[in-house]
C-alpha positions in Angstrom: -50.7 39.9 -87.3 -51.7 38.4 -88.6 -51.4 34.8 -88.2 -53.1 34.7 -84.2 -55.4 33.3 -82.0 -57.4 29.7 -81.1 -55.9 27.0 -79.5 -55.8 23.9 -81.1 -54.0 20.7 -79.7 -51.5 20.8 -81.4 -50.8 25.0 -80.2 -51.5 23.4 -76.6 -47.9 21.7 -77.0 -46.2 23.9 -78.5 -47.1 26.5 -76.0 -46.0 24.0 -73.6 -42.6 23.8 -75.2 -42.5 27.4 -75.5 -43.8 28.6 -71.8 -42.1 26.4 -69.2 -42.4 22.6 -70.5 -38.7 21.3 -72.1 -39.1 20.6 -75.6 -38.0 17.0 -75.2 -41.5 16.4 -73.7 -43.7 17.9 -76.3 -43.2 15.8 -78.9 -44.7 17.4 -81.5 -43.0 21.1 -81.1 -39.4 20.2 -84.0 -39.5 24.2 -84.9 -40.6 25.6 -81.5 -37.2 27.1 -81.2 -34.4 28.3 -83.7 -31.2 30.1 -82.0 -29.4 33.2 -84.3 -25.8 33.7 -82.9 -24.5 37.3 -83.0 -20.7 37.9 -82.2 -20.4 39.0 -78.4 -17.5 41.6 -78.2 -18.0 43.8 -75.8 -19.5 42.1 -72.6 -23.4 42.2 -73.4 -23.5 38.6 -73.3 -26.7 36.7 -74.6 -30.0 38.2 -75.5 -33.0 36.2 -75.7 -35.9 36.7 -78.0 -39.2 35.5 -77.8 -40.9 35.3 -81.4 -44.1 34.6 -82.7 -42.6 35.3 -86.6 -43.0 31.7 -86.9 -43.8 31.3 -90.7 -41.5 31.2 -93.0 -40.7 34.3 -94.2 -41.2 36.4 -91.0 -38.9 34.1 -89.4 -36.0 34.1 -92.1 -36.5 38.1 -92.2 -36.0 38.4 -88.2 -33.2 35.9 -88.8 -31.1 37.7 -91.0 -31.5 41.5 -89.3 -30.2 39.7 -86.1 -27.1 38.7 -88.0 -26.1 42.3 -88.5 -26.4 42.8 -84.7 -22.8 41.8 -83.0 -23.3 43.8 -79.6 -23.8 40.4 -78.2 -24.9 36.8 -78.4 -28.6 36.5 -79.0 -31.4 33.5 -79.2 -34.8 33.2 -80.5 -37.3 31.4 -79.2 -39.8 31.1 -82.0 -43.5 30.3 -81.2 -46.3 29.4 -83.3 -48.3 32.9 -83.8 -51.2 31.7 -82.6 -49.8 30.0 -79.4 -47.5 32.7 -78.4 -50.7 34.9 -78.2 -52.9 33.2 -76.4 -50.2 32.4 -74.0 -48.6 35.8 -73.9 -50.0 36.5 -70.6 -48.7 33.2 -68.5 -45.5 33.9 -70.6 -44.9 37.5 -69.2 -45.7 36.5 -65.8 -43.3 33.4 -65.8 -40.1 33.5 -67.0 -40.3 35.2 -70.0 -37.5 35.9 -72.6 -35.0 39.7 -72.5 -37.2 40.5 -75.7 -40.5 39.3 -77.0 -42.2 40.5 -80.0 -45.6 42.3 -79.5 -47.4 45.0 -81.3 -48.3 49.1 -80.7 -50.9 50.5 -78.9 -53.5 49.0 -76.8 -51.9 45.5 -76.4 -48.7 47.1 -75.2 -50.4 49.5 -72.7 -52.5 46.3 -71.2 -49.1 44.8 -70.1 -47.4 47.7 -69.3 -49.9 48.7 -66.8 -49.6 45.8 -65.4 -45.6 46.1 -64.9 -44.9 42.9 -67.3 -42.8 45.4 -69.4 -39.7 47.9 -68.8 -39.8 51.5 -69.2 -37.2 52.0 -72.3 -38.1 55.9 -72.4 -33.9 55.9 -72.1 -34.0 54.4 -75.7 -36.5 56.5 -77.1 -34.0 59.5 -76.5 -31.5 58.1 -79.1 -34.4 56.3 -81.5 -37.1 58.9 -81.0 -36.1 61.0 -84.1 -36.6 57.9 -86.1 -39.8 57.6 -85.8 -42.9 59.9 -86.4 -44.9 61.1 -83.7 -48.2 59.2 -84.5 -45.6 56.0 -84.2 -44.5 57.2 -80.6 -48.2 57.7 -79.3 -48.4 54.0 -80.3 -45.3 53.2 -78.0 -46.5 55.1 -75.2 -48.3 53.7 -72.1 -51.0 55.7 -70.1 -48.7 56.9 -67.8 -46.8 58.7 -70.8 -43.7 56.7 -70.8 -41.8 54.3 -73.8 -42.2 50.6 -73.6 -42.0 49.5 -77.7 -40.2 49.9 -80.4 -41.6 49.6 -84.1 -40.6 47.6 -86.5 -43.0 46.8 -89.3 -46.6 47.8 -90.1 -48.9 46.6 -93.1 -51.8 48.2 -94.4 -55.6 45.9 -94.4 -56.8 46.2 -97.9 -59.1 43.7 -100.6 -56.6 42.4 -103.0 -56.6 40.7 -105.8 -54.7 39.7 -108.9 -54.1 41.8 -111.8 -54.1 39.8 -114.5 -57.5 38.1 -113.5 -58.8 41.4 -113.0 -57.7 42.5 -116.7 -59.1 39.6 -118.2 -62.5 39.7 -116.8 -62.5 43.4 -117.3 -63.1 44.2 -113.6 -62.8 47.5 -111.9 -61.9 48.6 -107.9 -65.5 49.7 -106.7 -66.0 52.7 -105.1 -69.5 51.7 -103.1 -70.9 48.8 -101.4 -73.2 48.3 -103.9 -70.8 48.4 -106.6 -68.5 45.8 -104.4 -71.8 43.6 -104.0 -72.2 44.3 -108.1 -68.7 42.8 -108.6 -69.4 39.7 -106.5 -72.4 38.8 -108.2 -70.2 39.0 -111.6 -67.4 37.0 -110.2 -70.0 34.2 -109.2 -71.4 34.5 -113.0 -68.1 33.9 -114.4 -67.1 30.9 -112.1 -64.6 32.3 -109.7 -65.4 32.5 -105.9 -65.4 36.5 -105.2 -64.1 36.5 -101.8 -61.1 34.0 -100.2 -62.1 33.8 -96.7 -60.8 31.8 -94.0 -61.3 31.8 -90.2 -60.3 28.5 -88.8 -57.5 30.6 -86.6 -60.4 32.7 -85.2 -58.6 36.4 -86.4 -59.5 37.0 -89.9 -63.0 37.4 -89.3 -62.1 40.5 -87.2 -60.4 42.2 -89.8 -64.0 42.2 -92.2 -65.8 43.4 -88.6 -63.8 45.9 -88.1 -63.8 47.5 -91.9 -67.9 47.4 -92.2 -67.9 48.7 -88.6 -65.1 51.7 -89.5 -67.1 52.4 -92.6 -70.7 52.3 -91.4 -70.1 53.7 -88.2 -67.0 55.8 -88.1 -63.6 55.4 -86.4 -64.9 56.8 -83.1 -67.7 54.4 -82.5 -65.2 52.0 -83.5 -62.4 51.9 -81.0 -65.0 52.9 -78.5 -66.6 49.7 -78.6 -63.6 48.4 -78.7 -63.1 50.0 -75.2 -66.5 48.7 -74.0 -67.8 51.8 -73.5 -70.9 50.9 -76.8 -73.3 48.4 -76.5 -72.8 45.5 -79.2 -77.0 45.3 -78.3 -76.9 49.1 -80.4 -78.9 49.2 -83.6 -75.5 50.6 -85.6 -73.9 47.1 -84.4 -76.4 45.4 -85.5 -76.2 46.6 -88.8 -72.9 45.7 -89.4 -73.5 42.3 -89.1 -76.3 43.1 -90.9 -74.5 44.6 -93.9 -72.1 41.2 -93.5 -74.8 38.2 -94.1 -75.7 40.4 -97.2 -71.8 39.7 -98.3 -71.6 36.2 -97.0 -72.8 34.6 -100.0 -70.1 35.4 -102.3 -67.0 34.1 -99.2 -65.7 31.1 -99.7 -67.6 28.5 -98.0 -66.5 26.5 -95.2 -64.1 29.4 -93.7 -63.8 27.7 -90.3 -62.2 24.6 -91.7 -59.3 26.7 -94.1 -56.4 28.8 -92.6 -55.6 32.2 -93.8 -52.7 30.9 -95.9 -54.8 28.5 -97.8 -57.1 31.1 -98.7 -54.2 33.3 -100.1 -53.1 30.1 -101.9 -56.6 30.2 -103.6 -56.3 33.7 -104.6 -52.9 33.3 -105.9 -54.3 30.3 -107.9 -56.7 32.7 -109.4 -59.2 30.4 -108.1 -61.4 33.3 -105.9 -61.3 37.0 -107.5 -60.3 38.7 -104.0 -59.5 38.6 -100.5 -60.1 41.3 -97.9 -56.5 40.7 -95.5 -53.2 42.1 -94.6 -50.9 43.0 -96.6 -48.8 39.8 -95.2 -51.3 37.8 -97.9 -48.3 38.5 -100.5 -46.0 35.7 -98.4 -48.4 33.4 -100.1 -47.7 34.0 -103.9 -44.8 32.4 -105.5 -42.1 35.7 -105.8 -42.6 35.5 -109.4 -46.3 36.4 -109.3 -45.9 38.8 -106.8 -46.2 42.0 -109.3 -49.1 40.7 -110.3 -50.7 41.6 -107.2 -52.8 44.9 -106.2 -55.3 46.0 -103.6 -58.2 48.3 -103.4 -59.3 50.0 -100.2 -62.8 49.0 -98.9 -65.5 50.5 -100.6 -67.4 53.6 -98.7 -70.7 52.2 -96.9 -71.8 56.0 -95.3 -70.8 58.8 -96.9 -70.6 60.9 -93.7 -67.5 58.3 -93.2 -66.4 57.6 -96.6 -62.8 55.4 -96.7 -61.0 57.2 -94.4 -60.0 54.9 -91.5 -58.1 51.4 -92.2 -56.7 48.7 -90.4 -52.5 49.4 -90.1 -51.0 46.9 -87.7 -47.5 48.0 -86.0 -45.6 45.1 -85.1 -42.3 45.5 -82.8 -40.5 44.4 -79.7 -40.5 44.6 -76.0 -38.6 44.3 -73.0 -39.8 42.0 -70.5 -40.5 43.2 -66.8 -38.1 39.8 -65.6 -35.5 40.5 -68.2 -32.4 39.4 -67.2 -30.1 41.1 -69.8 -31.7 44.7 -69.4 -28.8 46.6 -70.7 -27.9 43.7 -74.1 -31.9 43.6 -74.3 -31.8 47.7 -74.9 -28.8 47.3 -77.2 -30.7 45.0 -79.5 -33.5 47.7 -79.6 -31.6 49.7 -80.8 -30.4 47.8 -83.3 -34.1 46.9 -84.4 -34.7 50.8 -84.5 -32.5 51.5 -87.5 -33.9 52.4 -90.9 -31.5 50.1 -92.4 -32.2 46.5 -90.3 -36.3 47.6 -91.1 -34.9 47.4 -94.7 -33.8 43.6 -94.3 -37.1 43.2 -93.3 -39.0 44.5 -95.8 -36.9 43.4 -98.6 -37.2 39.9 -97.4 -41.3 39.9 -96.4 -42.9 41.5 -99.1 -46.2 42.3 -96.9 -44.8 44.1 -94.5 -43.5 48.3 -94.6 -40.6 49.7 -92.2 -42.0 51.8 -89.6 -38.4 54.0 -89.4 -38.6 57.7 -91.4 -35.0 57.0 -91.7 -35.6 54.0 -94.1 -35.3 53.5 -97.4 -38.4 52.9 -99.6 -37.2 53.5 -102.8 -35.8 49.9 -102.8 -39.8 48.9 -101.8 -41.6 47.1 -104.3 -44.5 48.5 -106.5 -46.8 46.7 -103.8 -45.3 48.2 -100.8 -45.3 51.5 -102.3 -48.9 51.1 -102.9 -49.4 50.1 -99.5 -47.3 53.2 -97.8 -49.3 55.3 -100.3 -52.9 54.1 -99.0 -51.2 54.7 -94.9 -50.4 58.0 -96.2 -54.2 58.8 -97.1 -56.0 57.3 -94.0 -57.3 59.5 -91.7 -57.3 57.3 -89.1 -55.5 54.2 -88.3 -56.8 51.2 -86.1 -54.3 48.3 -85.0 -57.6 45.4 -85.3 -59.7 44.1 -83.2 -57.5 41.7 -81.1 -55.2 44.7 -80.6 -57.5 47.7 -79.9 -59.5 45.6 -76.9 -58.4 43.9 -74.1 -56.8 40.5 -74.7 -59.3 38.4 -72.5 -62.3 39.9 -74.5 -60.4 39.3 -77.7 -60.0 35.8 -77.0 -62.5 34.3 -75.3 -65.7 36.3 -76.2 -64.9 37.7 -80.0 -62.8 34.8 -81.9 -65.9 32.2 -80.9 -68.5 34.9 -81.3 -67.4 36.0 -85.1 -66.7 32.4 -85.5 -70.6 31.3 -84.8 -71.7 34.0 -87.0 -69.7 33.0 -89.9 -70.9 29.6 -89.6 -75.0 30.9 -88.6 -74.9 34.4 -89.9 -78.8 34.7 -89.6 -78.4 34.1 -85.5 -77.6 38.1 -85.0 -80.0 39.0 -81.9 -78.7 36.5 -79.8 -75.2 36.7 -80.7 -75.6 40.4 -79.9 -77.0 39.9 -76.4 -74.4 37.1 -75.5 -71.2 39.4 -76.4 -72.3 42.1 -74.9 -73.6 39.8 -71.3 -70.0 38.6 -71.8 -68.4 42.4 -72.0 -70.3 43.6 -69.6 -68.5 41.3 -67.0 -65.0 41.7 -68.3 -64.8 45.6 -68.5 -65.8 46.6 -65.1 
C-alpha cells in the first residue's frame, strides 16, 4: 500500500479537509472527496466510505464495484494515501466514516484493541467460506474475533521489462551475487539497474524488509517488527550492510522522486528493474503492460532461501462510531463477493482478489504470475508499516530508512538511535 506515509504541506491540508476541517477552507484539497450513489431500496439509507484509493486507478476500481451495490446509498470520502495514514488514528477517534479502508493483520488488531473498530464476527458467518483460513487469521484480532474483510492483496517482487531484458540478453538471478552481477552489467550498458524512490518515506521498507527476510529468516523478521530484537544486533546490522553494497546501482536522488515516477522510469526502459508492489503496473501505459514480468528476490542465506515475501492484504472496516452499522455490514458484504474482487482486479492490474470464490481465469498473464509466486511462499509478511505499530512505523522508521538512503555509510549510529527510539515506544 502502497502509496503511504510522510506528511508534506500539502498532505497537512488535505488531511484537514479529510479529518474535521470543511473543504471550503483548505484550498488546495479539489479531489479530497468523490461521492458514488448506489440505489437505496430497502431502508439502509447512506453508507459512508472512508478511502485512501486515491490514485487513479484504485479509485475508478472502488468506484465502479460500488455501483453494483444498491442495498443503499453510499459516499466516499477519498484521501490522499499518504494523508489518510498518518491521520488514521485522529480519524478513528473523531468522527470517522461507517467504512474506512485499512489492511490485514497487525494494523487492524492495533485499532481493534483499542475499540476504534466493530466486531463483524456476524459477517464472517455468511463470508467466512469465501475466504481461506490463512486470510481469516489476518482478519482476526487478539481476542479471536472478526473485524476486516479482504479485498485485494499484491505480491512484492523486482520487475522489470521483458523486452529490455531480451535485448540485453539478461537473466532472473538466483543469488545475491548474481543480482549484484546483473547490476554491474546494467550500469555497463547505460541503463540505471534499480528504480528507486523514497520521497513518501514507504518504499525503502519494502527493500528492508526483503534483505532482512532473506538474511535473517521470517521469524527474526516480524519479531523485530514486534520489538522484541534489538536493531543494535549484528544480523541487523548486516542487512544494512548487505544494502550500501546495493546502493550504487539505485537511482540516485530517491528522496526527491515518488514511487510513481520511478515506475514511469522503468516503464520508459530507462532503469532495468524496480524491487515494488505489484501496484507498479498502474504506471505502464495498458498497451505495455504484457511486457512486464517479475523475479522474486534473490536468496542471500541458504538456510532461508526465497521463501517468505512481502503480500499486502488490503480491505475494509467498520468504524467503532459508525452510524449505519447494519448498511455499513451490508456493504461488506457486498465487498466479500468473488465477483465485485473481479471488478477490481480487472480494472487495477496490480492488484489479486483475495476471495477463493473468484475468478482468475479472466486475470492477466501478470496476475497469474503474481498468484503463482503467493502460492509458493512459505511465509507471507504484510511490510514493515503494517507488521509494527503505527507510531514506530511513522515516526522512528520512514526518517530513519530515509537518512540511511541518503548517508548509507552512517549505520552504527542509525542503529543505536532506532532502537533508543523502540525501546521507549514498546513498553
Amino acid at each position: 500500500m502502497d502509496q503511504r506515509m510522510p506528511i508534506s504541506r500539502r498532505h497537512l491540508l488535505l488531511g484537514a479537509a479529510a479529518f474535521g476541517v470543511p473543504a471550503v477552507l483548505v484550498g488546495c484539497g479539489s479531489d479530497s472527496t468523490s461521492t458514488a450513489p448506489g440505489r437505496s431500496s430497502n431502508g439502509l439509507g447512506t453508507v459512508t466510505i472512508g478511502s485512501n484509493a486515491s490514485d487513479e486507478i484504485p479509485k475508478k476500481s472502488l468506484e465502479t464495484v460500488l455501483k453494483g451495490f444498491t442495498q443503499a446509498t453510499t459516499k466516499i470520502n477519498t484521501v490522499d494515501h499518504n494523508t489518510f495514514q498518518e491521520n488514521i488514528n485522529r480519524y478513528l477517534k473523531g468522527t470517522p466514516d461507517d467504512v474506512f479502508t485499512w489492511f490485514a493483520g497487525y494494523r487492524m488488531q492495533f485499532f481493534a484493541e483499542q475499540g476504534l473498530a466493530t466486531d463483524i464476527s456476524d459477517v464472517w458467518q455468511e463470508i467466512g467460506g469465501d475466504y481461506t483460513q490463512a486470510f481469516k487469521d489476518q482478519s482476526t484480532g487478539v481476542d479471536g474475533k472478526q473485524y476486516f474483510v479482504p479485498f485485494t492483496y499484491y505480491p512484492w517482487a523486482v520487475f522489470y521489462r521483458k523486452s529490455v531484458w531480451q535485448s540485453k540478453g539478461y537473466e532472473p538471478p538466483k543469488t545475491l551475487d548474481e543480482l549484484t552481477a546483473l547490476a554491474r552489467k546494467m550500469k555497463a550498458d547505460g541503463l540505471i539497474p534499480f528504480a528507486f524512490a523514497d520521497k513518501d518515506g514507504w518504499p525503502a521498507m519494502g527493500t528492508f524488509d526483503i534483505l532482512n527476510m532473506r538474511t535473517n529468516g521470517y521469524d527474526f523478521h516480524i519479531s523485530l517488527m514486534a520489538g522484541k530484537e534489538s536493531w543494535t544486533d549484528p544480523r541487523v546490522k548486516q542487512v544494512f550492510d548487505t544494502w550500501r553494497g546495493l546502493m550504487e546501482y539505485h537511482q540516485p536522488a530517491a528522496l526527491g522522486r515518488t514511487w510513481q515516477e520511478a515506475g514511469q522510469s522503468l516503464a520508459q526502459k530507462k532503469t532495468g528493474m524496480m524491487l515494488l508492489g505489484m501496484f507498479v503496473a498502474q504506471q505502464f501505459p495498458e498497451a505495455d503492460r504484457d511486457d512486464i514480468d517479475f523475479f522474486t528476490f534473490p536468496e542471500i542465506n541458504p538456510a532461508y532461501g526465497t521463501d517468505s515475501i512481502d503480500a499486502p492484504i488490503d480491505g475494509y472496516m467498520i468504524s467503532a462510531k459508525a452510524r449505519n452499522v447494519d448498511g455499513a455490514k451490508a456493504l461488506l458484504k457486498h465487498l466479500a463477493k468473488g465477483s465485485s474482487q473481479n471488478e477490481a482486479t480487472k480494472l487495477d492490474p496490480g492488484t489479486l482478489a483475495a476471495s477463493s470464490k473468484a475468478d482468475t481465469g479472466g486475470y492477466s498473464a501478470l496476475q497469474k504470475r503474481g498468484a503463482e509466486l503467493v502460492s509458493q511462499a512459505t511465509h507471507l509478511a504484510q511490510f514493515l508499516d503494517r507488521d509494527t505499530r503505527p507510531d514506530f512505523a511513522s515516526t522512528v522508521m520512514i526518517p530513519s530508512l530515509q537518512s540511511f538512503v541518503g548517508k548509507p555509510d552512517e549505520i552504527d549510529s542509525l542503529l543505536v538511535s532506532i532502537e533508543k527510539q523502540k525501546a521507549n515506544i514498546f513498553r
